[in-house]
Each structure stands twice: as C-alpha cells, then as structure tokens.
N, CA, C and O atoms as a DFTB+ gen file, in Angstrom:
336 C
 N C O
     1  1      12.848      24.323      28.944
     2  2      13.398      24.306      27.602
     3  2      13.783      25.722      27.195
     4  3      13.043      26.675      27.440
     5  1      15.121      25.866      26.478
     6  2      15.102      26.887      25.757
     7  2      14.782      27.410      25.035
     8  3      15.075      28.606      25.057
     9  1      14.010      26.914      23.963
    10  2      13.314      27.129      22.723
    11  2      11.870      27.925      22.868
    12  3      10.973      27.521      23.608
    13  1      11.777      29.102      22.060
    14  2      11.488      30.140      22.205
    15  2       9.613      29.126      21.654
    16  3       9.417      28.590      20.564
    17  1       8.776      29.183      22.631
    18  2       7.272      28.771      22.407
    19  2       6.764      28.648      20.880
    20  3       6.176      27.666      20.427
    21  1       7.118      29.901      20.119
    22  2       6.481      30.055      19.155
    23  2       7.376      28.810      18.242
    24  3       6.700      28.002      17.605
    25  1       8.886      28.701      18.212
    26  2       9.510      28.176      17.414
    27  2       8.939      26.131      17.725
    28  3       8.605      25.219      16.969
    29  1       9.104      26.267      19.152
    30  2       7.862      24.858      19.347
    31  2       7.242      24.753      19.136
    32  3       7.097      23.733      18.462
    33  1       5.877      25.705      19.411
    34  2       4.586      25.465      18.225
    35  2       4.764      25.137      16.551
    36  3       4.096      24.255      16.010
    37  1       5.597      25.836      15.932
    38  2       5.884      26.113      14.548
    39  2       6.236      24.011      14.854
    40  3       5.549      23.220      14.208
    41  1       7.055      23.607      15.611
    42  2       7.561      22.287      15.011
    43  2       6.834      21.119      15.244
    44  3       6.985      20.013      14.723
    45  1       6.092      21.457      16.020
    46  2       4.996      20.410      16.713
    47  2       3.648      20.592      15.894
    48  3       2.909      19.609      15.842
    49  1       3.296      21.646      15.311
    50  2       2.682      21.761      13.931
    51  2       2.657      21.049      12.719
    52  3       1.769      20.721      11.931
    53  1       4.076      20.876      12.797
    54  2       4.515      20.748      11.281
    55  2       4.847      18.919      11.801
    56  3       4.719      18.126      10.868
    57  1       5.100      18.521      12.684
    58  2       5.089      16.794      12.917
    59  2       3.525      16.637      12.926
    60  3       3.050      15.836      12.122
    61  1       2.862      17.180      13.583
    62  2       1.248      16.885      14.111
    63  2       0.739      16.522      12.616
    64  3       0.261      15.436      12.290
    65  1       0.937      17.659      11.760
    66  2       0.294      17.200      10.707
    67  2       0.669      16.112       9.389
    68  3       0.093      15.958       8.312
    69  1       2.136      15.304      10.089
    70  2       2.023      14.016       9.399
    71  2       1.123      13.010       9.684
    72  3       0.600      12.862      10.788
    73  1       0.894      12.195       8.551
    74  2       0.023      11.178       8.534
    75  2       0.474      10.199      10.139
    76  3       1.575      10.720      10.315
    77  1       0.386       9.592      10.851
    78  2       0.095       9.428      12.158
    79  2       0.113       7.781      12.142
    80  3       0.818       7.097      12.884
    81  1      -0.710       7.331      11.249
    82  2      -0.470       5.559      10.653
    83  2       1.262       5.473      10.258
    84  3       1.971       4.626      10.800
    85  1       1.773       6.392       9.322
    86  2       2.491       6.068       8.505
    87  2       3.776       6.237       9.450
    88  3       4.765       5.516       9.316
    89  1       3.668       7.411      10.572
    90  2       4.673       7.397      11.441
    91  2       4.764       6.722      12.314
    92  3       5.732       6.704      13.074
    93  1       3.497       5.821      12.421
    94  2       3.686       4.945      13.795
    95  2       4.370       3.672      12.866
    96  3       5.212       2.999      13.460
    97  1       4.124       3.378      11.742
    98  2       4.105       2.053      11.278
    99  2       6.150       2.687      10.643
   100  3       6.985       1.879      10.235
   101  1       6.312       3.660      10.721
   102  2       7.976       3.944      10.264
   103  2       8.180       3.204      11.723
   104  3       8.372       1.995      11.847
   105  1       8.111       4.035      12.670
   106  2       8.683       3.813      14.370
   107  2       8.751       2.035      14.066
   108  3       9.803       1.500      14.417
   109  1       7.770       1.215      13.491
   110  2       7.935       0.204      14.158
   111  2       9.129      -0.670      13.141
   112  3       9.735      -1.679      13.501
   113  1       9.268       0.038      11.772
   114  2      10.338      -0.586      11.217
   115  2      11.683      -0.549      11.472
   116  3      12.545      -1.390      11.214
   117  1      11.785       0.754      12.124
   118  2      13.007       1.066      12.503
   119  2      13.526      -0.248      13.463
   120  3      14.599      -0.841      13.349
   121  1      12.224      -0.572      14.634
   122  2      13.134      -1.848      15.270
   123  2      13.325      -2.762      14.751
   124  3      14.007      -3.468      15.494
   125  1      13.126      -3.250      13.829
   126  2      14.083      -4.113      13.153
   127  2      15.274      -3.927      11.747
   128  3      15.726      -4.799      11.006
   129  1      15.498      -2.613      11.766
   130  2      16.676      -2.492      11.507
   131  2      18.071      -2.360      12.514
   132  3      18.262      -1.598      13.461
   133  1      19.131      -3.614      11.809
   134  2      19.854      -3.515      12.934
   135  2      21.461      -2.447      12.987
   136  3      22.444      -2.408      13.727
   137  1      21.017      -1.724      11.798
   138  2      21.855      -0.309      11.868
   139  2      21.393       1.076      13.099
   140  3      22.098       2.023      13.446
   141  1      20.414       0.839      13.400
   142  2      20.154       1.387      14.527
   143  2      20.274       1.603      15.694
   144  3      19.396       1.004      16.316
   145  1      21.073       2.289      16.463
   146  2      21.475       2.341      17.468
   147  2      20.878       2.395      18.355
   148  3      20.831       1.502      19.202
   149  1      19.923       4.047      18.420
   150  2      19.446       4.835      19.088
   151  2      18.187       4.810      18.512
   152  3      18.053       5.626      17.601
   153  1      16.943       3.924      18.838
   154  2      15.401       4.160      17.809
   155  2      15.462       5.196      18.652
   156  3      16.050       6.054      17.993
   157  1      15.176       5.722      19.880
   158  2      14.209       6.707      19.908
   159  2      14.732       8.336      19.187
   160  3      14.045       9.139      18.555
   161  1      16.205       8.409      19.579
   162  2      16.763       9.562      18.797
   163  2      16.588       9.385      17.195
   164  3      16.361      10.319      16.427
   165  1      16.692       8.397      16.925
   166  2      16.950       8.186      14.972
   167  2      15.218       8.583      14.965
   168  3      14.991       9.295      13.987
   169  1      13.969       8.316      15.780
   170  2      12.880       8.601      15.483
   171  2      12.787       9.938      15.478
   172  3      12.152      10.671      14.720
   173  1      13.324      10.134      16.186
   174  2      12.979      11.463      16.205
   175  2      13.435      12.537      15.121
   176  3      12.722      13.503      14.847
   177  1      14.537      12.329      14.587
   178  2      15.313      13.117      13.725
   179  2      14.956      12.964      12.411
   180  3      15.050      13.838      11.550
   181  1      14.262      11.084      12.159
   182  2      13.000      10.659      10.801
   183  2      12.251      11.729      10.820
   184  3      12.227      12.309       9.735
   185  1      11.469      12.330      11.872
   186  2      10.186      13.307      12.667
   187  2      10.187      14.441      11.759
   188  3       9.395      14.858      10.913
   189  1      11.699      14.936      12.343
   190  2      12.196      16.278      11.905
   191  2      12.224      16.254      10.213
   192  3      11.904      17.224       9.526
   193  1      12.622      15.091       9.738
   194  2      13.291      15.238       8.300
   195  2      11.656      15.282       7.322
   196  3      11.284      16.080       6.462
   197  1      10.934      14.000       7.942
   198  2       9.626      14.244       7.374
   199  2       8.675      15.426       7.301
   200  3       8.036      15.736       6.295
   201  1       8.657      15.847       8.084
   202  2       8.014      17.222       8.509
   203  2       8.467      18.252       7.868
   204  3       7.849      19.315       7.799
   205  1       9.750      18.007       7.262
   206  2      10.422      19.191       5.970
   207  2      10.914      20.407       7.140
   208  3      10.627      21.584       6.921
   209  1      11.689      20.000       8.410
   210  2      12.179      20.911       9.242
   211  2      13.817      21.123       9.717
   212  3      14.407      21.814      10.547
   213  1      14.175      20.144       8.722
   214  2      15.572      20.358       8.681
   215  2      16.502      21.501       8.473
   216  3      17.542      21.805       9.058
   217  1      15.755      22.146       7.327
   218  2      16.203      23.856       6.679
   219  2      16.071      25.111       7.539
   220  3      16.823      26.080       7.639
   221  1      14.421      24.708       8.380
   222  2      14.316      25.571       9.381
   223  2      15.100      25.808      10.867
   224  3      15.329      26.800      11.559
   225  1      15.353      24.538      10.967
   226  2      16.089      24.267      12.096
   227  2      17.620      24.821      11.933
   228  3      18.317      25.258      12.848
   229  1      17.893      24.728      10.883
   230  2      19.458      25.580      10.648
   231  2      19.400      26.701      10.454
   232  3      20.392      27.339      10.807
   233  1      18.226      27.486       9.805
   234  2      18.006      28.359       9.754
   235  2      18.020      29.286      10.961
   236  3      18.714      30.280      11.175
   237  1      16.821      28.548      11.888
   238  2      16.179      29.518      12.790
   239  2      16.933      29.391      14.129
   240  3      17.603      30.224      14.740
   241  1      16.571      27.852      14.464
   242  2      16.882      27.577      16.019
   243  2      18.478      27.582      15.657
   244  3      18.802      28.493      16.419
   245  1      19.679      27.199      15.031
   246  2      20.881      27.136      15.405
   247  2      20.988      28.561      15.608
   248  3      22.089      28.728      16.133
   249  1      20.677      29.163      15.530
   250  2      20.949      30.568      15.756
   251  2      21.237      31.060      17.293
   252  3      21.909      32.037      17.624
   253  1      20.656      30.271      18.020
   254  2      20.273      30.063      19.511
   255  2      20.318      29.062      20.436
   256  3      20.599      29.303      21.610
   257  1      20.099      28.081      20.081
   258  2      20.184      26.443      20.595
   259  2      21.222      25.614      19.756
   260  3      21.694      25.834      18.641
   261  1      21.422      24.620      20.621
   262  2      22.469      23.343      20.359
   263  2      21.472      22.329      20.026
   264  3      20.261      22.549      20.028
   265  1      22.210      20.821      19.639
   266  2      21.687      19.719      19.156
   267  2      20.867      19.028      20.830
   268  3      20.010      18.145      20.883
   269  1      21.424      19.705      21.892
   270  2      20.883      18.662      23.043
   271  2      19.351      19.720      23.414
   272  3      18.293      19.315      23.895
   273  1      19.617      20.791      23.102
   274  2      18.290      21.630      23.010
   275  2      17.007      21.550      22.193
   276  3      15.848      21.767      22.547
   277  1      17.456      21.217      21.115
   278  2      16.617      20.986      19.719
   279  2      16.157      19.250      20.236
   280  3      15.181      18.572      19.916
   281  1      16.789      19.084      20.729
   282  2      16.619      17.098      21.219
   283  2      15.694      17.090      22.135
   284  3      14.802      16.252      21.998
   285  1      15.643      18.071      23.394
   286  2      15.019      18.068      24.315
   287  2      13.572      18.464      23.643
   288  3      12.592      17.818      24.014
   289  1      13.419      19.426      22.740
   290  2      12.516      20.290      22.720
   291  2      11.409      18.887      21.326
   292  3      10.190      18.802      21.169
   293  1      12.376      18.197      20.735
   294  2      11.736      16.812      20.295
   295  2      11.077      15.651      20.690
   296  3      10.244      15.028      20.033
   297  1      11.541      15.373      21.911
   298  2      11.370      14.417      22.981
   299  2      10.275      15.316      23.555
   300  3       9.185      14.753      23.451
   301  1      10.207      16.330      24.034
   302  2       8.721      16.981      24.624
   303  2       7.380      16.861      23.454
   304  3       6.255      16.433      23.711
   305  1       7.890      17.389      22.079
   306  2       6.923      17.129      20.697
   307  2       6.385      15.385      21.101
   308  3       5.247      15.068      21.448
   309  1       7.529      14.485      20.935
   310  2       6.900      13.384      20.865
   311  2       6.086      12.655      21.737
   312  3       5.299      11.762      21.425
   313  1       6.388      13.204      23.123
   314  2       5.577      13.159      24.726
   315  2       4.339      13.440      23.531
   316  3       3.669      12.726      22.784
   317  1       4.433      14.599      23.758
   318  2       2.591      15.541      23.749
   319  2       1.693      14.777      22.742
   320  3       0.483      14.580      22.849
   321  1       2.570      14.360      21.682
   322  2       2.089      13.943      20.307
   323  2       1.473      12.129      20.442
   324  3       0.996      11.327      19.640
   325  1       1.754      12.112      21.649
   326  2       1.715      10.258      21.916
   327  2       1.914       9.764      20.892
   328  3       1.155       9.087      20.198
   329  1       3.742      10.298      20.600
   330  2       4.076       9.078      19.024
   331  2       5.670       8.375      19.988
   332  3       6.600       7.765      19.459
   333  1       5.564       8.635      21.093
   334  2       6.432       7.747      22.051
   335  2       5.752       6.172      22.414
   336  3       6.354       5.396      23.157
C-alpha cells in the first residue's frame, strides 16, 4: 500500500472506534437495498463517512494517493477490523 502507516493508523482508529453492532447491523441493510450496486465498496465509503473522515481524506491523503489507493488501504481497515 501506498499510504503512509501513520495516515492508516489515524483511519483505522477512527472506524475501530464506531459502535461495531450498529455497523454490522448498517452492512446488513445495505443488502437489501436495491440501489446498491457495489455493498462492499458503498460499505466501505458508509465506514469512511461515519467515522467523520471524509474532510481528512481530502485534506491529507489526496495530496498523495488516488481513489483506488484510499480503496485499497479500506479494504485492508475492513480485513483487520473483521467488519468484512
């Protein structure tokens, strides 16, 4: 991954410490919405928005990384986080 350790810690922080019921029980509404394309990407980007990391992410990481970088480095958060 490209994303500089500390800026992963900082985001995997800031998901870790959502409520964990409330994100598993979002994940499971999403499948039955049928505007959904992509659950696991749309989960993930719910992740980001809940976590209040949207501002940072434009802030910090576009500075350096793309959307398939910031994606990758989400999909590793949600591995570690067993919210896959």
């Amino acid at each position: 991954m490209k994303i500089k350790p500390e800026h992963y810690a900082h985001m995997k922080n800031a998901i870790a410490a959502l409520p964990r019921e409330k994100v598993l029980l979002h994940k499971e509404a999403l499948k039955d919405d049928p505007r959904v394309k992509d659950l696991e990407k749309r989960f993930r980007e719910d992740l980001k928005y809940a976590a209040k990391l949207s501002p940072w992410v434009s802030e910090t990481l576009y500075s350096y990384l793309n959307d398939t970088h910031i994606d990758t480095a989400m999909r590793s958060i949600v591995k570690d986080l067993k919210l896959a």
